[in-house]
C-alpha positions in Angstrom: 77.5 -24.2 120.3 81.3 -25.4 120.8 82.4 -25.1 124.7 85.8 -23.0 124.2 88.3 -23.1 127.1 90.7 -19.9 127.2 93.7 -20.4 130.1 95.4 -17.0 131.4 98.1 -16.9 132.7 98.7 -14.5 135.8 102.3 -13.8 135.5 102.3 -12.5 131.9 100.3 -9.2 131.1 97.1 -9.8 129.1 97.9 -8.9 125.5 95.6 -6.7 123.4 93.0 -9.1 122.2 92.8 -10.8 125.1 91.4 -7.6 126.8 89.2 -6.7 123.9 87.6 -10.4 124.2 87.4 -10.0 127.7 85.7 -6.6 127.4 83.1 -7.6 124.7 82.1 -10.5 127.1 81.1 -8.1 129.6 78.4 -6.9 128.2 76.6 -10.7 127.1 73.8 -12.1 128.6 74.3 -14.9 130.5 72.0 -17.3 128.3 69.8 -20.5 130.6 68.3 -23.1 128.6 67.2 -26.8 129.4 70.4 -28.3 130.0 71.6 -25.6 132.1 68.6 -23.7 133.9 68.6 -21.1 136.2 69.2 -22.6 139.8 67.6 -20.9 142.6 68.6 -19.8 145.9 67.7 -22.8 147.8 69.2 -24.7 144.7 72.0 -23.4 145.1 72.1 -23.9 149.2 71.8 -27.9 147.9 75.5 -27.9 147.0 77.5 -29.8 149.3 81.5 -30.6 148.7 82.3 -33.5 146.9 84.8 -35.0 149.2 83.8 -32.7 152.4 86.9 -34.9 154.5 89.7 -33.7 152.1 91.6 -30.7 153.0 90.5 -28.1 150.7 93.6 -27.4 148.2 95.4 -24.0 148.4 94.4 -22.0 145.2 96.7 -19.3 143.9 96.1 -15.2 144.7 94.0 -14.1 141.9 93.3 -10.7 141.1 90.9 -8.9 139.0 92.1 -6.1 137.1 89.7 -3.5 135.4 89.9 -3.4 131.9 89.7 0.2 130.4 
């Protein structure tokens, strides 16, 4: 299976596709196998910064709009 990268942008209004791919993705499993397992919660409490001294960057607003 190819990895596929998809950008949005947030200052231009989905088009029609895009909110028809994004709708059918909804509904998929999400699919663990032996490269990418399940973590679990204490797993998951293992994850630590990568450089814990740097500022963290600002990240832009996001937003999640609900797709009819």
């Amino acid at each position: 299976m190819a990895i596929v990268t998809k950008f949005i942008r947030f200052d231009v209004p989905l088009t029609p596709e895009q909110k028809a791919e994004i709708a059918a993705l909804k509904n998929r499993p999400i699919v663990y196998d032996e490269d990418c397992p399940e973590l679990t919660d204490e797993e998951l409490k293992e994850f630590k910064p990568v450089n814990p001294h740097l500022p963290r960057p600002k990240r832009p607003k996001t937003y999640e709009k609900k797709l009819a």
